[in-house]
LOGUTI-926530 format. One record per residue (C-alpha): residue number from 0; x, y, z; residue in one letter. Coordinates in Angstrom, 3 decimals. Layout:
% LOGUTI-926530
   nr         u         v         w  rest
  NUM         X         Y         Z     a
...
% end
This chain:
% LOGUTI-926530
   nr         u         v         w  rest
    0   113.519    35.705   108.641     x
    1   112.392    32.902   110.843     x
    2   108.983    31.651   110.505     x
    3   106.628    29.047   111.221     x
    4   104.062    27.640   109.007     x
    5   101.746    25.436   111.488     x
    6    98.213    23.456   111.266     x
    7    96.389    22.186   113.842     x
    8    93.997    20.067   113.950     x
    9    91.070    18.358   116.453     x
   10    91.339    14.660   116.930     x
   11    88.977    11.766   116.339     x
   12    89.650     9.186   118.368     x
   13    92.787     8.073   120.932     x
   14    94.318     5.670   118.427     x
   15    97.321     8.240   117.858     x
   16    98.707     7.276   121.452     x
   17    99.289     3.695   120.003     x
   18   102.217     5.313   117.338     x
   19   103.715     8.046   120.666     x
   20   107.620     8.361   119.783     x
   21   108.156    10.385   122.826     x
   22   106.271    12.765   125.212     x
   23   107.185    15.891   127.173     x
   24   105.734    17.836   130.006     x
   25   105.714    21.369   128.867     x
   26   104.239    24.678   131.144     x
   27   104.196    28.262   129.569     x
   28   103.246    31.182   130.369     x
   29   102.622    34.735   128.240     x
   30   103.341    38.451   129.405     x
   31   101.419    40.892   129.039     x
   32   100.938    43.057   126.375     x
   33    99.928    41.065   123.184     x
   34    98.857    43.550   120.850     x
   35   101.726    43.267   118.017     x
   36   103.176    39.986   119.071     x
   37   102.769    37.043   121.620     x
   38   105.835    36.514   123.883     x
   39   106.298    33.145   125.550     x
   40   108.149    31.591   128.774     x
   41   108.009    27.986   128.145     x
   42   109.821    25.515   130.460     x
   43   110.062    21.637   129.100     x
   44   112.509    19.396   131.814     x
   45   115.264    21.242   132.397     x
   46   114.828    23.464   129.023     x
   47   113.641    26.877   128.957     x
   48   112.709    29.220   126.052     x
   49   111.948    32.595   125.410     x
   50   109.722    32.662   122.584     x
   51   107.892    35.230   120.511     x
   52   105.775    35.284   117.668     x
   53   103.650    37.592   115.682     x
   54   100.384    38.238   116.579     x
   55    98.693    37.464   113.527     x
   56    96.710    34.037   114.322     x
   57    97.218    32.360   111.064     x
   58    98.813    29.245   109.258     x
   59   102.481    31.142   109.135     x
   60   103.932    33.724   111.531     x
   61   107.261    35.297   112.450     x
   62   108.756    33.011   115.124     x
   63   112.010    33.807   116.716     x
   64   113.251    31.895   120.248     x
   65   116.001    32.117   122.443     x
   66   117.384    30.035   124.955     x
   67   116.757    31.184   129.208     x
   68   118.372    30.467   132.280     x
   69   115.478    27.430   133.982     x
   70   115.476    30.004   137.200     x
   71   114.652    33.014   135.115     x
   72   112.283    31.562   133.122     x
   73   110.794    29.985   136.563     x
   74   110.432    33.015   138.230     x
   75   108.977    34.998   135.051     x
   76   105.915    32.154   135.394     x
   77   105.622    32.899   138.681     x
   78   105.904    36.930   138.470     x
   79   105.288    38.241   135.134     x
   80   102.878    36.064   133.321     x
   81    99.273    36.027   132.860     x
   82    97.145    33.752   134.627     x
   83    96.320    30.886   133.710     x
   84    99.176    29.069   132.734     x
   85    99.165    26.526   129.815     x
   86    99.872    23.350   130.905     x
   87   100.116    20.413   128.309     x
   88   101.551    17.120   127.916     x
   89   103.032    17.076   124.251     x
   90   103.300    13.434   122.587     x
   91   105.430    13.350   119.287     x
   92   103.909    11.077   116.563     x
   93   105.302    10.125   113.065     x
   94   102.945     9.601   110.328     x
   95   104.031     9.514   106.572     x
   96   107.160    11.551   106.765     x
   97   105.933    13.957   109.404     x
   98   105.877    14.659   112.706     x
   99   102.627    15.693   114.562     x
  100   102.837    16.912   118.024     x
  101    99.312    16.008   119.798     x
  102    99.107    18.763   122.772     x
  103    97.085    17.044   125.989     x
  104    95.973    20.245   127.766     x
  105    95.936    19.811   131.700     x
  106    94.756    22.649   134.194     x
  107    92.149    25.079   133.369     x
  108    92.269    23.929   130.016     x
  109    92.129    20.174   130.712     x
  110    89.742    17.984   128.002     x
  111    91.408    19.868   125.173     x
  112    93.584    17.798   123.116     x
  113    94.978    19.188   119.452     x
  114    97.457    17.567   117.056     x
  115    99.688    20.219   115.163     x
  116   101.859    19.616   112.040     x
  117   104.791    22.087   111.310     x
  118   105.194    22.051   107.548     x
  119   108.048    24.034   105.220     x
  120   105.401    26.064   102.736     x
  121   101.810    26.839   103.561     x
  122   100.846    24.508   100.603     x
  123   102.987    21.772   101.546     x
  124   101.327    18.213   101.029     x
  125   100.774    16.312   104.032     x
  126    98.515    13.393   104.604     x
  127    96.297    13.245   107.102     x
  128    96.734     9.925   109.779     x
  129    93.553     8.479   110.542     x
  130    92.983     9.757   113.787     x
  131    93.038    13.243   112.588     x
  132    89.330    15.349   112.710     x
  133    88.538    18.293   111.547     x
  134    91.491    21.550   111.185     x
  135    91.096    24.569   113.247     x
  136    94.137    26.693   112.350     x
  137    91.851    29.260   111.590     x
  138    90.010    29.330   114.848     x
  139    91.822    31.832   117.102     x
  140    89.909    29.507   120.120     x
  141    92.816    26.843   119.513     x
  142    96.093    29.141   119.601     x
  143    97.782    28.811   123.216     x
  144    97.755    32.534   123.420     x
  145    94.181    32.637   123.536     x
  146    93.654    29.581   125.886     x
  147    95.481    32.246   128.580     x
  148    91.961    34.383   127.969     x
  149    89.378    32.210   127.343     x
  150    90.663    28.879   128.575     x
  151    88.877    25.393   127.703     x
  152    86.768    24.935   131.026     x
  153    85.148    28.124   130.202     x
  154    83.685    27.215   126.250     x
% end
């Protein structure tokens, strides 16, 4: 059964952009009904995913994702999914083994900027890069899903 066991983080300081691998322009939307499970459009380039995960807001959750045709995942943005959309910049950084993707949010959730770390065991050791603040995996505020209800500009 898939899964994925995620932290995230808050950053201190901009010196992660100095160690950026690569960066991607990502926008996503959610449909409606949320109550068991999040379900996610995302378009990256030419990419587009179906994605959906369980609702629980916590460290692991089911994860399962499919690949979509870009003009059906373009027009589900534009018809089906809630308002607004999430719009990030996502720049992939290697530190000690792992990769971190730091999330730069844009639109009406512009300011926010969160580094995540996908790991292979809840418990897994990691360590932290230097430019890494304090973790908010357990603060529902920080999960995309919820940036579609209460985005950043309105905190």
């Amino acid at each position: 059964m898939p899964r994925e066991i995620e932290r995230k983080f808050l950053l201190r300081d901009e010196s992660w952009r100095a160690s950026v691998d690569s960066s991607k322009r990502l926008v996503q939307g959610y449909l409606p009904g949320m109550q068991t499970a999040s379900v996610r459009v995302r378009i990256c380039g030419a990419d587009a995913r179906l994605n959906i995960k369980s609702a629980t807001l916590d460290v692991s959750r089911l994860e399962y994702e499919y690949p979509l045709p870009l003009e059906e995942a373009q027009e589900m943005l534009e018809r089906l999914c809630e308002r607004p959309l999430i719009e990030k910049t996502r720049h992939h950084v290697y530190h000690a083994g792992h990769l971190w993707e730091v999330d730069v949010f844009a639109g009406d959730n512009a300011g926010l900027v969160v580094a995540e770390i996908e790991l292979t065991a809840p418990d897994e050791a990691f360590e932290r890069p230097p430019w890494v603040a304090d973790e908010v995996s357990d603060d529902p505020r920080y999960y995309n899903v919820s940036l579609v209800t209460h985005p950043f500009k309105d905190w």
